[in-house]
C-alpha positions as CSV (number, residue, x, y, z in Angstrom):
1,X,33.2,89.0,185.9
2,X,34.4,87.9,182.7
3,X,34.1,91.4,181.2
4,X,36.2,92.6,184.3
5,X,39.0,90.6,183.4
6,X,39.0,90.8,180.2
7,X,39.6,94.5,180.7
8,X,42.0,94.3,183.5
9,X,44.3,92.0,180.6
10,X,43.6,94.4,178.3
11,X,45.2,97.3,180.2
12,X,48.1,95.5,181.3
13,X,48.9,94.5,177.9
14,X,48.5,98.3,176.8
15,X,50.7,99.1,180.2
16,X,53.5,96.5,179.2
17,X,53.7,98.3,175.7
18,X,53.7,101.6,177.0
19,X,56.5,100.1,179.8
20,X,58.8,98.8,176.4
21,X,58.5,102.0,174.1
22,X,59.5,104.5,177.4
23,X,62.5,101.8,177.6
24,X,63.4,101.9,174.1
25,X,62.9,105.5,174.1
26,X,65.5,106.3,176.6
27,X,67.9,105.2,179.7
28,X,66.7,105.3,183.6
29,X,68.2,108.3,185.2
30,X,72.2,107.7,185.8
31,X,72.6,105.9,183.0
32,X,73.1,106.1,179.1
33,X,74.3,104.8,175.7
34,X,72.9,102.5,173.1
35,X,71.3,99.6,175.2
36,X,71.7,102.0,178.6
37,X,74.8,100.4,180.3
38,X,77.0,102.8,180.6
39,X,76.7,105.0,184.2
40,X,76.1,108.6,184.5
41,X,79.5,109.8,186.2
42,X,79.8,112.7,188.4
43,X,76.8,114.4,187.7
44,X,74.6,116.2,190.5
45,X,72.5,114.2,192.8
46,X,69.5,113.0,190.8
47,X,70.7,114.7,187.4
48,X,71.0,112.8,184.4
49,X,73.0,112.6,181.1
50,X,72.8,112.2,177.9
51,X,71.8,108.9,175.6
52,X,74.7,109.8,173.3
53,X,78.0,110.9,175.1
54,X,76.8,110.5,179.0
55,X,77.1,114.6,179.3
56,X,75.2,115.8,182.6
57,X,72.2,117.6,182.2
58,X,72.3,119.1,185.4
59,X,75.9,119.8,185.6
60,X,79.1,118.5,187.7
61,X,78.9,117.5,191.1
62,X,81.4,118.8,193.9
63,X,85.1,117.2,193.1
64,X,84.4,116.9,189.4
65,X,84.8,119.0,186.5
66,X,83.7,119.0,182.7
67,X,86.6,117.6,180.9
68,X,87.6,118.3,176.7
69,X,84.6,115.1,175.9
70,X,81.7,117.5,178.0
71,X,81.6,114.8,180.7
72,X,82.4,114.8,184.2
73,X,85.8,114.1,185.3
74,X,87.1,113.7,188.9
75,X,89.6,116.3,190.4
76,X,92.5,114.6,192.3
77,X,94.4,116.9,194.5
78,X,93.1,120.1,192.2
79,X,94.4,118.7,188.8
80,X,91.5,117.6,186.7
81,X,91.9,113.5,185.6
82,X,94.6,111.4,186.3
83,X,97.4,114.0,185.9
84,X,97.1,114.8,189.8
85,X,97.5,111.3,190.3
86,X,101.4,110.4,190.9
87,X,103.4,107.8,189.9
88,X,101.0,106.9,186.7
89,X,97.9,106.1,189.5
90,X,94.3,106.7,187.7
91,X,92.1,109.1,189.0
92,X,88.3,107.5,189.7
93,X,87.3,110.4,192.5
94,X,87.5,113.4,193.9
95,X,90.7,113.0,195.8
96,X,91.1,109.1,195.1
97,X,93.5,107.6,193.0
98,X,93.7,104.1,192.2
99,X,97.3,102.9,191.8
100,X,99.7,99.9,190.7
101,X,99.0,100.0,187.3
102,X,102.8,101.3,186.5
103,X,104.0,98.5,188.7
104,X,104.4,96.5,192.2
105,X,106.0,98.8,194.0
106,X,103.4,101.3,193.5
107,X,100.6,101.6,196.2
108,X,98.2,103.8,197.5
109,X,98.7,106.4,200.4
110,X,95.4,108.0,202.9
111,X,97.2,111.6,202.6
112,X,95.9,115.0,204.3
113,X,98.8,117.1,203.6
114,X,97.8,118.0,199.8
115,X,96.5,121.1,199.1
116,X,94.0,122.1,196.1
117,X,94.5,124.7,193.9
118,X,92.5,126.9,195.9
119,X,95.1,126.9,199.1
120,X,92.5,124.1,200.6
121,X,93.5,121.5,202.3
122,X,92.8,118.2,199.8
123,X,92.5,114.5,201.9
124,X,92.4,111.6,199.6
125,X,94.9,108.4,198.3
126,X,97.3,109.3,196.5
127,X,100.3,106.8,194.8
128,X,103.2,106.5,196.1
129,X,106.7,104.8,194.8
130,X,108.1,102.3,197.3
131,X,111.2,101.6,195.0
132,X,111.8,105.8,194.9
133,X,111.4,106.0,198.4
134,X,114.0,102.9,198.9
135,X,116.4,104.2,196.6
136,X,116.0,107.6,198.2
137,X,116.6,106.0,202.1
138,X,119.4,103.7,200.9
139,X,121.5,106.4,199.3
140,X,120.8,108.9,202.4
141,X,121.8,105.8,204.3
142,X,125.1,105.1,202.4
143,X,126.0,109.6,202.4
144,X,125.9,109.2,206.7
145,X,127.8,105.9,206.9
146,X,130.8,107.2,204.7
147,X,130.6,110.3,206.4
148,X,130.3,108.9,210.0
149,X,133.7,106.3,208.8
150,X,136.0,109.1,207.1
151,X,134.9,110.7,210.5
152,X,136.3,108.1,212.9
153,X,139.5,108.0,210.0
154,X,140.2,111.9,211.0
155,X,139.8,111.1,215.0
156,X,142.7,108.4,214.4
157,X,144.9,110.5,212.3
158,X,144.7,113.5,214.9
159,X,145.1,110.3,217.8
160,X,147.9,109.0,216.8
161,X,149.9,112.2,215.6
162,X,153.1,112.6,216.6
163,X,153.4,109.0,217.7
164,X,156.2,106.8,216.6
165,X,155.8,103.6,214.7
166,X,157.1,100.3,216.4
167,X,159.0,98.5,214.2
């Protein structure tokens, strides 16, 4: 009995070691760098990267392209990084901006009338400005209501033609 578990200690000890030089030798899959906590982004399902620069192994999953660094970098709306994001939003996925960095009034809009570079129909948020937009509806706004008033000015001019002043 003794023997037994002297031997059973023996190999787990052996096991443990084994256990710490695989770690030390290298991230789990998904995940890289120096002490393995950086994440493996936008590589295919159960592909890897590597230890150095977090470059997939397996290539670029759907939505994501290899950018200048050789990693994966989402698409938004068929521009590779954040330059299909608008209004300075940041692109984290295929098709999904995250926005208000630039400011308040910034926010972030479901939108399925995008199309990609390849004519396809692109879904996904994308940033919108509410100060443009309320700029944009205030001066449309102030174009009909000078127009609608020189309007009614022209009706009374034509109205009251011809008529004599009371003094």
């Amino acid at each position: 009995m003794m023997r037994t578990t002297a031997a059973i200690l023996l190999v787990c000890l052996a096991a443990t070691g084994l256990a710490q030089e695989a770690k030390s030798a290298g991230c789990a899959v998904g995940l890289w760098g120096e002490q393995c906590n950086n994440v493996c982004i936008g590589c295919k399902a159960n592909a890897g990267c590597t230890q150095d620069i977090g470059e997939c192994t397996g290539g670029c999953a759907e939505g994501y392209q290899v950018s200048s660094t050789k990693t994966c970098e989402p698409k938004c709306f068929g521009v590779l990084g954040n330059a299909g994001c608008d209004n300075g939003g940041e692109c984290v996925a295929p098709n999904y901006c995250i926005c208000g960095k630039s400011g308040a009034q910034v926010v972030g809009v479901y939108k399925d009338d995008h199309a990609d570079k390849d004519g396809k129909p692109a879904a996904g948020t994308q940033c919108i400005s509410l100060r443009k937009d309320g700029i944009k509806g205030a001066f449309i706004s102030l174009v009909i209501m000078v127009i609608s008033i020189g309007f009614c000015g022209i009706i009374e001019v034509q109205r009251n033609k011809g008529k004599s002043r009371k003094e």
